[in-house]
Every structure is written in C-alpha cells, then in structure tokens.
N, C-alpha and C positions, 0 to 999 in steps of 0.2 A: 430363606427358602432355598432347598437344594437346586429346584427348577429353575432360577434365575439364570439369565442370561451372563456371562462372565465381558465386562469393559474394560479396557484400559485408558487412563486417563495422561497423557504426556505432560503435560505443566499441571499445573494448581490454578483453575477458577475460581470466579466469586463463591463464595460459602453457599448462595442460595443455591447454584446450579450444580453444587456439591453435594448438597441436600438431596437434592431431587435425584441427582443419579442413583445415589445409595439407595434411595427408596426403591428403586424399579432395578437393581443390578447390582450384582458381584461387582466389586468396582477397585481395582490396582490402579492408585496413584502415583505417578511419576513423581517427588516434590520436591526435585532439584530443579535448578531454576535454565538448565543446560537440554538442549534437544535431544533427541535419542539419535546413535549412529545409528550406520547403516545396519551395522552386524544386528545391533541392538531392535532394527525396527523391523528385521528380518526374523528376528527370534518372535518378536513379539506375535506375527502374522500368526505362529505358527502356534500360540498360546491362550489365544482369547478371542470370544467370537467376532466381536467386535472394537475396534481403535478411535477413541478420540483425538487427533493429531494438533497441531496447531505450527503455526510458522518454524521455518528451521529441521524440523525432525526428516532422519534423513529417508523418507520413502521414494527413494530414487530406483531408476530399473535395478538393479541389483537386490533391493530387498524385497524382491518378487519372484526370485532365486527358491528352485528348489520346492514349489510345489508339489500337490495342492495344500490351501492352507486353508486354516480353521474360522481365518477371518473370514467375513464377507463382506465389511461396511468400514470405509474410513469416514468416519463425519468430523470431517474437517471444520474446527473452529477457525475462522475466518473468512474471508473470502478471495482471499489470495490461496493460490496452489500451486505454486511452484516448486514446493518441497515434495511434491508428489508426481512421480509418472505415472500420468493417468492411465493411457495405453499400456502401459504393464499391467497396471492394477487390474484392470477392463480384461485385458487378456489371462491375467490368474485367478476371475471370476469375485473379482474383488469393486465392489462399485464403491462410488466416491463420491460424497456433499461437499457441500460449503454453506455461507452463511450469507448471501448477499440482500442486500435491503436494511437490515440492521446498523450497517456499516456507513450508510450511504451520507447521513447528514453532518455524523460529526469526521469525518475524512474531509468533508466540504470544507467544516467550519477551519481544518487545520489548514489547506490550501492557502482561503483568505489573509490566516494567520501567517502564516510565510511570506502570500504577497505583499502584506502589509511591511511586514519586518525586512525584508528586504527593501523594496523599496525608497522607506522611509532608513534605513540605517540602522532599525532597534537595535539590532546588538552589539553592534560597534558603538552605538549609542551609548548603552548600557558598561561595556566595559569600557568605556572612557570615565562613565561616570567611579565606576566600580575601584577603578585606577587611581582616583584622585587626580584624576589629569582634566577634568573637568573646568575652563576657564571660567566661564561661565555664559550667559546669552551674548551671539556675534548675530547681525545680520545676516553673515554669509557662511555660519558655521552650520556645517552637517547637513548640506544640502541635497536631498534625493531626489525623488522622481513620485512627482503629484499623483495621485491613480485615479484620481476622479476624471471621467470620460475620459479615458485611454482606449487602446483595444485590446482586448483578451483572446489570445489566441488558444484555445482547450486543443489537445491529441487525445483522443478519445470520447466519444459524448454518447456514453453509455447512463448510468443514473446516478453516478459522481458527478461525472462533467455535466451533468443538465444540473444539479443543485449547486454546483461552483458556477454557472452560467447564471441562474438565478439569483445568486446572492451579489456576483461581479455587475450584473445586469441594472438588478434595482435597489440594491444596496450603493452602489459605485458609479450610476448611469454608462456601465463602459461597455462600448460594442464588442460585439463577437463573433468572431472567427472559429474556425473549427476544423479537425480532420477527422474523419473516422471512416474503415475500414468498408463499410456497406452504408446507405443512404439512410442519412436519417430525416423523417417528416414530420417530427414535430418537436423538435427541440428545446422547446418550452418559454422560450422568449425570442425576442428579435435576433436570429442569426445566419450569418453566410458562412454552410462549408464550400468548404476551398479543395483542390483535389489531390493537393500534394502535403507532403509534409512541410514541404521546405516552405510552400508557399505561405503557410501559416507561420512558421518560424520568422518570414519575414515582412509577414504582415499584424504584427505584434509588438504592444509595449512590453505586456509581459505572458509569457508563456508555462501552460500548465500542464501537465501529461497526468492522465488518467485513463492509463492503458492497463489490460492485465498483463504479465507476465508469461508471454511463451515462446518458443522458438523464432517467431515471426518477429517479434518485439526488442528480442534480444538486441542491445547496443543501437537500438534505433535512435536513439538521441547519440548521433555522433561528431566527429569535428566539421563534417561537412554540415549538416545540420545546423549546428549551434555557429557553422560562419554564415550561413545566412541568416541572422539575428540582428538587430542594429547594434550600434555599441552603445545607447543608452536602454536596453532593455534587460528584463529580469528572465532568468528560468527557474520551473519551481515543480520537484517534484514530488509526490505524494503517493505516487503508483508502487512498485517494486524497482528494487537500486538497480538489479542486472540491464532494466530498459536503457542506462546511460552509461556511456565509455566516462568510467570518472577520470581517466586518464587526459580525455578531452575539453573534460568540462573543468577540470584544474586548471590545463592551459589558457582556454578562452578566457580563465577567470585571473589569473597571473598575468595575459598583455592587456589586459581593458577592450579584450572582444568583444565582451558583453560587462554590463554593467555591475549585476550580481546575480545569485543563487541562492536559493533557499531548499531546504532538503528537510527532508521527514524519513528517506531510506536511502540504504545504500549497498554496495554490490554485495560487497562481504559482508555484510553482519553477524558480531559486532563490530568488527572493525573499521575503521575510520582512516583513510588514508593522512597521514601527519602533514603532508602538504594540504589538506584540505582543510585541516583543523588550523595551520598558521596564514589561512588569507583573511584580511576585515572584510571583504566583500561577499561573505557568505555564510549566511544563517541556516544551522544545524540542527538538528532534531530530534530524541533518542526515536524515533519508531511512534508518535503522541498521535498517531493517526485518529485511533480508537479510543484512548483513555480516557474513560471516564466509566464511572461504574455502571450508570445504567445501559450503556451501549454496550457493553460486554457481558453483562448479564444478559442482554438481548440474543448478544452471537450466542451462548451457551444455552437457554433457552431454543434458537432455531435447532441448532448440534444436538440436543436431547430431543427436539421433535422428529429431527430426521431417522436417528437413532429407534424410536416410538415407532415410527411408520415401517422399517424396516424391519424389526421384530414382531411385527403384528403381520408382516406381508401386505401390508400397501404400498400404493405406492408411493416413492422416496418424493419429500416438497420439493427438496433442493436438490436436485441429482444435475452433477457437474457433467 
C-alpha cells in the first residue's frame, strides 16, 4: 500500500517482529550487524517517518543536525538510551520510547548469573578445567566466597533491582542494602536504603548496579567508590559500561582491593579492554543481558506497539 508509513529498521530482529513490521509498514532494513554512524543516523532522520534504533546507533546531538526532519518517533528497542540525546530529539520534535518491563526478569536472572560465577570462581574454574591443568578435587582448591545470607548491596532499585532483590532475597536468604536516587516504599522484600553510595558499597558482600545510563551516572562506580568495598567482596555490573571507570575497576581488581568482578557491559563496546580480558578474577559477558528469544521478541513487540500508538495518534506506552 502506497499509504504505508515508511520504518527504518537498524539491526535485524526476531523473524516474528519482522513479520509484523512488514505487515503494517514500508520497512528499510539495516542487516549489518554494525550500528549506524552518526552521519548515517542523521541521514536517516531526514528519510523515514519513523526509526527503530537499538543499542550503539549513533543518535547523539549531532544527528539532530539540520532540521526539521521527517522523523518523529525513535522507538527504541531496548531499554537502555544512551545512544540517544534525548533533549535534542525532544528539541527537533522527534519523541522517543523504549522498552522497559520486557527486559526486567531476564537482566535479573543474568545479575544472579555473574554473582554466582564470580563468587564461586566459574570461569577460572572452567578454564582451568579447559587447560587441562585440572589436578583434580583438593579440599582447599578454588575457594570462593559462600553467597548464601551475605548482603547484597543493589545501586539502583528500580524494577531490575527489585527482581535481583527478590531472587538474591529468597532464592539466597541474603539481606539487602540499596541506594537509589528518590525514596523508594516498597521495595518488595526485606530491605535497608542507605543514603550514600559509598555507604552501600561498603556495606556489602557483593554489589550490583542497576542504574540507567545518563549524565548523572556517568563513572559513578569510581576508585573512590570501589575503595570503600571490602577486599573479600564482588562487583557486578549489568546496567551500561559508561556507569564504571573500567580503568579503576582494573586496578581494584589487579591489587586484590576487591575480590572480583563480574560484567555483562562495558564502556566501549565492543571492545574489551586487554587488561581486563588477562585478570582470573573477572567474569565477562558478551552483552547476555536480554538473550533469549522470547524476551526480545518481547522488546520488539513493545518497539511495534509504541510505533502502533504513534501512527494512530495515541498516546505513546512507552515515552521515555
């Protein structure tokens, strides 16, 4: 139908939420597997009514450059946005979703995943065994850090950190600690916020951030931060890489300031700092936040509703 609305798509979703676009929209595929620059996302404003963005793509102030544009809707697949200035968009008449709620449980279950693995040593575990350097059972070999009833310190206790609070809670019996930005009243299990950061940093066996991503948050996990950590405790992050000076959390983790690290993101991606990649005390992660198909179908399902609501003139579910 010539009346269709024209999308552009930046990565490749599940087939089914491919499906669906096509059905209701002109629809330009991005299906390289690489973000759009800036030039690139700048062009794009200026070519289709609407953009489906996703992690990485560069919609920073500059590609808001040169107004007005034809867009009016980013509906951003995921629930992170930090590849977006929102205030530009906002100011070039360009509104902007996300997808939160979809995200929320299996982000959680990847948390516990790292607590675990840190902790416990899995992946030093694992490439020892990998190595063939495996002796075999020692009483005193590979000793970690128990996690049953510990305390769990969360930075942020939005609806990640209430489902990592829940799982760390009564999955783990482990109290909890917490900081977040505005008061929260109902946390969902037994827990004390504390009023600083640091305070939680060092009133914790292992620490988790579940913060979003914006100017405020920037390098909030810094050396001063991570020295008020014990040195038998974990940090674990799951949020966006730019929240941690990796430069700091290298060092903490190279003199045994802290015990270890478990990561899911990081500043630059993809890249991986080399020093980071050559410490045993720190479990890596490509991005597994979300992966799993049904939870991504999820995000691109809310991404096409928002997209739905917008084209119809309602108003948007998700308006960031």
């Amino acid at each position: 139908m010539a009346d269709k609305p024209s999308v552009l798509i930046t990565r490749r979703l599940p087939d089914s939420n491919l499906a669906a676009a096509h059905a209701a929209y002109h629809v330009t595929l991005n299906d390289r597997e690489t973000p759009l620059s800036v030039e690139e996302a700048n062009h794009a404003l200026g070519q289709y009514d609407a953009i489906l963005p996703t992690l990485g793509d560069g919609f920073g102030t500059a590609a808001f450059e040169g107004g007005p544009h034809r867009c009016k809707l980013l509906a951003n697949f995921g629930v992170g946005y930090n590849h977006i200035d929102v205030a530009a968009a906002q100011a070039a008449g360009v509104a902007v979703t996300n997808t939160p709620g979809a995200v929320t449980d299996a982000t959680a279950d990847i948390a516990l995943t790292l607590m675990l693995m840190s902790c416990r040593r899995a992946g030093e575990g694992e490439r020892m065994l990998r190595a063939d350097a495996w002796p075999g059972w020692q009483p005193t070999q590979m000793l970690g850090l128990h996690m049953t009833g510990k305390t769990l310190g969360i930075i942020g206790m939005g609806r990640i950190g209430k489902a990592i609070a829940r799982r760390a809670h009564h999955g783990f019996g482990m109290q909890i600690v917490f900081q977040n930005r505005s008061q929260v009243a109902e946390p969902g299990v037994p827990a004390q916020q504390l009023e600083t950061l640091h305070e939680v940093m060092a009133a914790a066996d292992v620490v988790v951030t579940a913060v979003p991503a914006t100017p405020q948050t920037h390098h909030m996990i810094d050396a001063s931060a991570l020295a008020a950590m014990q040195p038998h405790a974990h940090f674990v992050n799951i949020a966006r890489g730019d929240i941690v000076d990796e430069a700091a959390l290298i060092a903490a983790l190279k003199t045994g300031q802290i015990a270890g690290a478990g990561l899911d993101v990081y500043e630059f991606e993809p890249h991986v700092p080399d020093a980071l990649k050559a410490l045993e005390n720190v479990v890596l992660l490509p991005h597994l936040g979300t992966s799993a198909l049904e939870v991504r179908q999820s995000m691109g399902d809310m991404a096409l509703s928002n997209l739905a609501a917008h084209f119809a003139g309602m108003p948007l579910p998700n308006p960031v």
